[in-house]
N, C-alpha and C positions, 0 to 999 in steps of 0.2 A: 134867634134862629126861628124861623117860620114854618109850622110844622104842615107836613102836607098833609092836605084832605082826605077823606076815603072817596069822594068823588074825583078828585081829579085823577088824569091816566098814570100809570107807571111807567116812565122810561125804560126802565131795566126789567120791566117784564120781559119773559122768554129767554133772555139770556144770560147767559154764563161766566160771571165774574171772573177771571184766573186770578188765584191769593196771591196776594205779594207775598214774594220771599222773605225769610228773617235774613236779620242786618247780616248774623253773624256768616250765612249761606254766602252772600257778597260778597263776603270777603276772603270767603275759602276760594270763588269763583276767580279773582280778580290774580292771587298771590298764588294759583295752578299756573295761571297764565304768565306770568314772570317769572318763575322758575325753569317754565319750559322755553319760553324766549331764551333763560340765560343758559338753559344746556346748549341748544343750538347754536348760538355764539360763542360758545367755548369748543362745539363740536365744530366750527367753521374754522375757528384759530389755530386749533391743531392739525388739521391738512393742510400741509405745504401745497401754497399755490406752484402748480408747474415752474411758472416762470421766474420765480422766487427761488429754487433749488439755485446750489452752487453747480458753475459749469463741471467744476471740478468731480464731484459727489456722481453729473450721468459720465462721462467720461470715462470713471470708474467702472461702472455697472457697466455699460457698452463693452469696454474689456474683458468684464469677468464671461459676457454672455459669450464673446467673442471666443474665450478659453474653452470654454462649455462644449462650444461646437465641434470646434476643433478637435479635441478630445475624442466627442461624438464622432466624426468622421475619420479618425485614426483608427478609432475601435472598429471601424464598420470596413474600414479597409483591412485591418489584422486580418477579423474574419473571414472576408471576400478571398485574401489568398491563403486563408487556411484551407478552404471549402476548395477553390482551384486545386492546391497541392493536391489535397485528398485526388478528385477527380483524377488528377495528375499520374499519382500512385495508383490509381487502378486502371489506367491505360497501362500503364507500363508495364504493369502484372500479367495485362490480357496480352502484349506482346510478347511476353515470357512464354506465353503455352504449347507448349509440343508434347503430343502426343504418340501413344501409337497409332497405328493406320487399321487393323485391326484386332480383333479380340479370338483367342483360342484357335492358333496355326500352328503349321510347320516350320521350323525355321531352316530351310533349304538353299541349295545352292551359293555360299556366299560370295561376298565379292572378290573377285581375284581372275588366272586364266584360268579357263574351261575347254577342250576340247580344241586346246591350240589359240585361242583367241580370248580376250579381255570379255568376262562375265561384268560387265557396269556396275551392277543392281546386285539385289537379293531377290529370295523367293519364295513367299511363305504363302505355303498350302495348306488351302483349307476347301472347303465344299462350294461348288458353284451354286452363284446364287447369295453370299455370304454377303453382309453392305461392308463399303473400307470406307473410310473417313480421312478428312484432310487434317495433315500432323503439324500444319499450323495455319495462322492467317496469310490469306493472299489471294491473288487473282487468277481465273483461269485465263489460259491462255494458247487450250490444246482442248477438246471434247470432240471426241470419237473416231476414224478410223486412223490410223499411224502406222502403217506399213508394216513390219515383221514383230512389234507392239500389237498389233491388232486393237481395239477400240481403246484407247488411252484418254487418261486427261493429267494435263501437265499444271499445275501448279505454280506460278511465280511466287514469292515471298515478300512480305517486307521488306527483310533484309535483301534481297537479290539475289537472294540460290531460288535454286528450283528442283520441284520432286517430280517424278514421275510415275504414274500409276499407269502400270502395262495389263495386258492381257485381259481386260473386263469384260465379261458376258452383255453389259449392258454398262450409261455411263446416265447421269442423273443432274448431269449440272451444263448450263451452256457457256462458249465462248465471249471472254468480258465480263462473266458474273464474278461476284467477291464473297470470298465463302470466309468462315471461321473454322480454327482448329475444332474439330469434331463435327464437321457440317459433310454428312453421306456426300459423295463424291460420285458411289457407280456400285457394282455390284462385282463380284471373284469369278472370273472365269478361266478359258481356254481358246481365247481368240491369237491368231496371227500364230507365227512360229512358236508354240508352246507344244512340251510334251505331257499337262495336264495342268486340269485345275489349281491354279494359285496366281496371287499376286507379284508382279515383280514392282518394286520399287529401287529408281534411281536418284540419286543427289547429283545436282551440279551446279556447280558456284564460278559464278564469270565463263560459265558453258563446257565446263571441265566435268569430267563425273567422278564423284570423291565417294571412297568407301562410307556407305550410310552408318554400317556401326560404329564406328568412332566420335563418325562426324554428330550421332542425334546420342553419344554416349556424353557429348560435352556440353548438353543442350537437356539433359535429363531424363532420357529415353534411349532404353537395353533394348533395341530391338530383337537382339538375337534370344535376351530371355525373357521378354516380353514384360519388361517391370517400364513405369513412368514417375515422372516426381509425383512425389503428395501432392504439391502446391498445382501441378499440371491438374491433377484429378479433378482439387477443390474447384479451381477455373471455369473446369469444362462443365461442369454441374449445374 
């Protein structure tokens, strides 16, 4: 071996050897890399390739999802007509409501003959000027003057009876509006053939005029002693 001179140049001047690694580094390098080849090989084997599953095994599953749903839209339907009924039940409740017409009267003149001839109505007095209120839902279908009534407004029903609010100083509601049991109606007065302040009210059912105490005593409401059901009250509230 031929030793170099100290005149001649150094090749490996200026730069930077990188040391070789020991053997044993090698071989730690070499035996990472094949163990982690062989996890991933094992990690590939154990995923079922799609198309390799039995038809049988999605078939299955397709059914159970299918049950799932099912299930899911029974339950969503249960609900749907629980939540209707409800709604349901509280129309029917709101058609339930009758009330009285007003609050702190007279209860005068009832129905029967008066004076030789059929008194229709009753007539509860109270101070002109007082609001009356409609004793259940339904439509007008009378507001303002009515001949020996003087300013009235008639009220159709749901059901098909109809009330009559007579003698009004003043009336609050027009022809065709749709009012609720407790929706002001007009005011108490002294209009038309009246011999003083008070409200007359009529019932009449298929155009007949029926005694109103009996007929709103079977409907929940003592006009004559001025009581209403509970449930009317909570209603109106």
């Amino acid at each position: 071996m031929r030793q170099r001179l100290s005149s001649e140049p150094d090749r490996y001047r200026g730069r930077r050897r990188v040391p070789t690694p020991p053997r044993s580094r090698y071989a730690a390098v070499v035996t990472t890399a094949f163990v982690g080849a062989g996890v991933v090989a094992l990690g590939a084997g154990a995923m079922p390739d799609a198309k390799s599953v039995n038809p049988s095994v999605l078939d299955d599953l397709r059914a159970a999802s299918t049950l799932d749903q099912g299930a899911a839209d029974r339950t969503e339907s249960a609900n749907r007509a629980s939540r209707d009924s409800e709604r349901g039940g509280d129309a029917a409740a709101e058609d339930e409501v009758w009330l009285l017409p007003l609050q702190g009267y007279d209860f005068n003149s009832p129905y029967g003959m008066r004076w030789g001839k059929l008194h229709t109505g009753v007539d509860l007095v109270a101070p002109e000027g007082t609001p009356y209120v409609a004793i259940h839902d339904g439509m007008v279908t009378k507001a303002g003057w009515f001949g020996g009534y003087g300013y009235t407004v008639i009220v159709q029903h749901t059901d098909g009876s109809e009330a009559i609010y007579g003698h009004s100083s003043a009336v609050s509601v027009r022809e065709g509006q749709q009012v609720k049991a407790g929706d002001q109606l007009g005011l108490v007065g002294s209009t038309g053939h009246s011999y003083g302040s008070h409200l007359h009210v009529e019932i009449h059912v298929k155009g007949e005029p029926l005694d109103p105490v009996p007929w709103l005593q079977d409907r929940g409401v003592d006009i004559k002693l001025q009581t209403e059901a509970i449930y009317s009250e909570v209603a109106a509230s």
